[in-house]
C-alpha positions, 0 to 999 in steps of 0.5 A: 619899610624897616623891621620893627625894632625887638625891645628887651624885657625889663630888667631889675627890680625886686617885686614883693614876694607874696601878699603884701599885708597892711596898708599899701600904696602904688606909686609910679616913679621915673628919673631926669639928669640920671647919668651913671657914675659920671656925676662931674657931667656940667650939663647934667648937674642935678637928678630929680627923682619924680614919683606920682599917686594916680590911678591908670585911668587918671594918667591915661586922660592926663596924657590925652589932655597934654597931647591935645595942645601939641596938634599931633600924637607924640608916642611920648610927652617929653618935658622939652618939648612940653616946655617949649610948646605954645601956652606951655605956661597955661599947660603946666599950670593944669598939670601941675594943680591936677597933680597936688596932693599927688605927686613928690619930686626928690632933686639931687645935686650932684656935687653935693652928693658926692660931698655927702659921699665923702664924709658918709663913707671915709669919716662915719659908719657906712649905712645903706640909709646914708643921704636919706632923712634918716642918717643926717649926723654927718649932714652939717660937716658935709654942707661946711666942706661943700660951701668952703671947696667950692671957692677953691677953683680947680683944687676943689675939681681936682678933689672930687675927681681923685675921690671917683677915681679912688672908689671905682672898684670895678674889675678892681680886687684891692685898693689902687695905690696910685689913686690913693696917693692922688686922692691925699695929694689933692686933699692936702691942695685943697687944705691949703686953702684958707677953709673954715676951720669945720671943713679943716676937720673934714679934711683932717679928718680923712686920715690914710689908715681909715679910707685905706680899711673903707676901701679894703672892705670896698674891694672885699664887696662888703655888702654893708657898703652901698655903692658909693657912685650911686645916686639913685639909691639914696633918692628911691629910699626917700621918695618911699619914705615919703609916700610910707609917712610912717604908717604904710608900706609902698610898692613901685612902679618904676622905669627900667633903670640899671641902678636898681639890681634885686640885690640892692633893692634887698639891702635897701629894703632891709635897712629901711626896715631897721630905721623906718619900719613899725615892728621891723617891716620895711616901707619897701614892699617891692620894686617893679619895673616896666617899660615907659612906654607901657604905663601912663603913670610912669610917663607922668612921673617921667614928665614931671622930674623932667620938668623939675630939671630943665625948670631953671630955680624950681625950688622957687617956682610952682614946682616948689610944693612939689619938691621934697623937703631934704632937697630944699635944704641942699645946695643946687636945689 
C-alpha cells in the first residue's frame, strides 16, 4: 500500500478583512483551458471562467445525481467524462436547467486576448480594468487588427510570438533589445499585408519610443501595469461584475489558481472599486481559495467551464444563456 499523498495548503487569495457591510453575494468559481502564459497552445484555444450561486447543500445533491448515472463513485465529475458518459444528453440538459438563474460562464479566446493586449498596453493607458466592460475604447481597433492578421498566415504567428517574448519580464531588470527589434521586424511583415486601413493605424500605431517607455515601466514593476500574460485577471473581474450587477458586493470561493496572488487581487479590487463601486467601494469583497475537492460548489463550477470548452460552438448551443455577453462579442466565442 502506498503513503497517502501529503497536499499543500491553498495558496493566494485575498480574503475580506473583517466584516464585509452591505448586500454580499457568495459565489463558487473554477477555470478550463487555463495554461499559464502559454496562450499559443492549439489545443487549448479558449479559457472559460465558470462561477455558480448555490448553497453547499444544493451542489452537494447536484453531484449525487450526476454521479448516479455514471454506475460508480468518481472522487471528481470531470466534464469528460460527463460528456462522454450514456444519455450524456438527458444529464446535461438537467443540469444545466437546475443551474439557470445560477450560474455565468465568461469564455476567453486566447488569440483575441493577446490582441487586446497589444493595443490595451502599447496604444492606450494601461488599466488593471482592461479587457472588462469597463474599458471597451480600444475594443474596435483590437477586433479590426484581429480579423485582418489573421488572413496573414505565418506573419500573423510570427507577431503574436515577438509580442510574448517582448513582455516576459521575468528575471528580466530592463527592456530586451533583441526582442525589441524582433517584435518591430514582425509588425513591419505584418504591415506588409494588404490590411484594412483601421489595423494599418493599429500597427502604425506602435511606434519605438511609446513601447520602449511601456516596457521600461514593465521592467521597473510599475504596479499600475497588470501583467500583460495574464488572462484570468480580466475574466475574475468580469465574472464579479457580473454577480455585483451594480448594487452588491461579491465574495469568491475560488480553486487554488497561481494567477491570483494577494498582491494582484488588492490592485484589481482597487480599480474596480474606481470604475464599479457605488461611493468607492469595490465589488470585490475578498477571494478565497480552497481545495476542489473540498467544496462541492467549486466542483460545480469546475464541471460547468469544462463544459463551456470541450462543448464545440457553445455560444450557439444550450450553453448560451449561460455565457457572458462581453464573450458573445469576441471572436472564438
Amino acid at each position: 500500500m502506498g503513503r497517502d499523498r501529503v497536499w499543500s495548503p491553498p495558496q493566494g487569495g485575498l480574503p475580506p478583512a473583517g466584516a464585509t457591510t452591505g448586500p454580499v453575494v457568495e459565489i463558487a468559481c473554477d477555470e478550463s483551458g487555463f495554461s499559464g502564459t502559454n496562450l499559443r497552445d492549439p489545443a487549448t484555444p479558449v479559457i472559460t471562467h465558470a462561477s455558480v450561486d448555490l448553497r453547499v447543500d444544493e451542489a452537494v445533491g447536484l453531484i449525487a445525481a450526476l454521479r448516479s448515472g455514471f454506475g460508480y463513485a468518481p472522487s471528481e465529475v470531470k466534464s469528460g467524462r460527463f460528456l462522454r458518459g450514456p444519455r450524456a444528453g438527458e444529464a446535461l440538459a438537467r443540469l444545466l436547467d437546475a443551474l439557470r438563474g445560477r450560474a455565468h460562464v465568461h469564455l476567453v479566446d486566447k488569440e483575441f486576448f493577446l490582441v487586446t493586449r497589444i493595443v490595451d498596453l502599447l496604444l492606450g493607458e494601461p488599466s488593471w480594468t482592461a479587457g472588462t466592460r469597463l474599458a471597451l475604447e480600444h475594443r474596435p481597433a483590437a477586433l479590426a487588427l484581429y480579423r485582418a492578421g489573421r488572413g496573414a498566415g505565418g506573419d500573423w504567428d510570427a507577431f503574436l510570438a515577438a509580442f510574448i517574448e517582448l513582455v516576459r519580464t521575468k528575471h528580466r531588470r530592463r527592456p530586451d533589445d533583441p526582442a525589441l527589434a524582433r517584435f518591430f521586424r514582425a509588425r513591419d511583415a505584418l504591415a506588409g499585408h494588404a490590411l484594412d486601413a483601421r489595423a494599418g493605424d493599429v500597427l502604425a500605431g506602435l511606434g519605438r519610443a511609446r513601447v520602449g517607455a511601456v516596457l521600461t515601466r514593465l521592467s521597473d514593476g510599475d504596479p499600475a501595469i497588470p501583467p500583460p500574460l495574464e488572462p484570468m485577471l480580466p475574466a475574475l473581474a468580469e465574472t464579479v461584475l457580473f454577480w455585483s450587477g451594480g448594487h452588491r458586493r461579491v465574495l469568491v470561493i475560488h480553486d487554488e489558481q497561481s494567477a491570483l496572488t494577494a498582491g494582484r487581487l488588492r490592485r484589481l479590487q482597487h480599480a474596480l472599486a474606481a470604475g464599479a463601486g457605488p461611493a468607492g467601494v469595490s465589488p470585490l469583497a475578498g477571494l478565497v481559495t480552497v481545495d476542489s475537492r473540498d467544496d462541492p460548489r467549486v466542483q460545480v463550477a469546475d464541471l460547468l467551464a469544462g463544459m463551456a470548452r470541450r462543448l464545440p460552438r457553445a455560444a450557439e448551443g444550450p450553453l448560451r444563456p449561460f455565457l457572458s455577453p462581453t464573450s458573445l462579442g469576441d471572436p472564438g466565442s
